[in-house]
C-alpha positions in Angstrom: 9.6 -16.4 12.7 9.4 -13.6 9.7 10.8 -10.2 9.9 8.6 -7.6 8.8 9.7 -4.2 6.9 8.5 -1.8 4.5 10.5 0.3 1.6 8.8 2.6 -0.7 6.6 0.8 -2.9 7.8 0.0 -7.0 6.7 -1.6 -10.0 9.4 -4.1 -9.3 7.4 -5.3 -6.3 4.4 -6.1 -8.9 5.2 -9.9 -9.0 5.1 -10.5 -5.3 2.3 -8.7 -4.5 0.9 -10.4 -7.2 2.0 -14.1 -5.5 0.4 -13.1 -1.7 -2.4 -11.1 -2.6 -6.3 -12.7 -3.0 -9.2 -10.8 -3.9 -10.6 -11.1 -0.6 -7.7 -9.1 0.7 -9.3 -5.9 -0.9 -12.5 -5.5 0.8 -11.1 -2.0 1.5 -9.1 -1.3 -0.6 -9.6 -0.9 -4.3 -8.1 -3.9 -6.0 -5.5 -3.8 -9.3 -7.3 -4.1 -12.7 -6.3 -8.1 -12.4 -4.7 -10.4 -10.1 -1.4 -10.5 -12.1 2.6 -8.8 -12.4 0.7 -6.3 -15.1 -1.9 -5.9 -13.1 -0.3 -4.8 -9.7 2.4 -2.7 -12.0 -0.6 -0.9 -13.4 -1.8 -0.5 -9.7 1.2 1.0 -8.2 2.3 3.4 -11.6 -1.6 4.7 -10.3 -0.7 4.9 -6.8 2.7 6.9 -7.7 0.9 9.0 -9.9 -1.8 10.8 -7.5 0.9 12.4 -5.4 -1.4 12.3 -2.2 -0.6 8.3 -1.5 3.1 7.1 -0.2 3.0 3.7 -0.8 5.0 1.1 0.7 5.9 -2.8 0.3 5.2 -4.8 3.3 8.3 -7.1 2.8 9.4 -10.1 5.1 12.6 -12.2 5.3 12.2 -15.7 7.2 15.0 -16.0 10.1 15.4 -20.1 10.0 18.2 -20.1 7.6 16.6 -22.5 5.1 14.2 -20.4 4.8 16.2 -17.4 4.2 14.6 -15.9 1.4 13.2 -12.4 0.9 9.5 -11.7 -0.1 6.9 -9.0 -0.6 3.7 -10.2 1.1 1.7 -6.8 1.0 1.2 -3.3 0.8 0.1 -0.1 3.1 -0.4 3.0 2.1 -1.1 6.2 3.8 -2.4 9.7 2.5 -0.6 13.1 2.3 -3.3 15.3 3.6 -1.8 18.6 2.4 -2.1 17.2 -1.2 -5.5 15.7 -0.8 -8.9 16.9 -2.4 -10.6 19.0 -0.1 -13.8 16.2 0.7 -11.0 13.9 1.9 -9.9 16.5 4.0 -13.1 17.3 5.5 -14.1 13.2 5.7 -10.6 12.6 7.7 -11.8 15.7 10.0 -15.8 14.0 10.5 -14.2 10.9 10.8 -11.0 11.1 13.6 -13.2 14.1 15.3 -10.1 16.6 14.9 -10.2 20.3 14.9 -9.5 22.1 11.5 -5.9 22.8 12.9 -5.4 19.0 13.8 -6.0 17.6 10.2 -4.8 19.6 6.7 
């Protein structure tokens, strides 16, 4: 049975992310430029770059001892709201049916 954790995300996690993740995995989610180490690097330097995303790698370690190996196997993200354009703001409020004080 994996254990599941999550540290900040980084370009060193490119490779891994590019070894789990499958096109299909991005339905919504907008995908990197291509489905390889330069293309999840280019993804995540994006990512860092916006200042309203904190990325994270999903990573997991398997317990049985021969399989005792680290791995990245994904990726969430959530959104600073404080730093976020104001239609994001205003979609988040429509969308969780928060009050203006709740949300921003």
């Amino acid at each position: 049975m994996p254990r599941h954790w999550l540290e900040p995300l980084e370009p060193r996690h490119a490779e891994g992310l590019a070894d789990a993740a499958t096109p299909e995995l991005f339905t919504y989610h907008f995908p990197p430029p291509e489905f390889s180490p330069a293309g999840f690097r280019a993804m995540i330097q994006y990512l860092l770059s916006q200042g309203t995303y904190r990325p994270f790698a999903i990573l997991a370690r398997e317990t049985e001892p021969e399989l005792a190996r680290m791995h990245v196997v994904g990726t969430v993200s959530d959104i600073d709201v404080s730093r976020s354009p104001a239609f994001i703001v205003d979609y988040l409020r429509r969308a969780l049916g928060e009050s203006q004080s709740s949300v921003g």
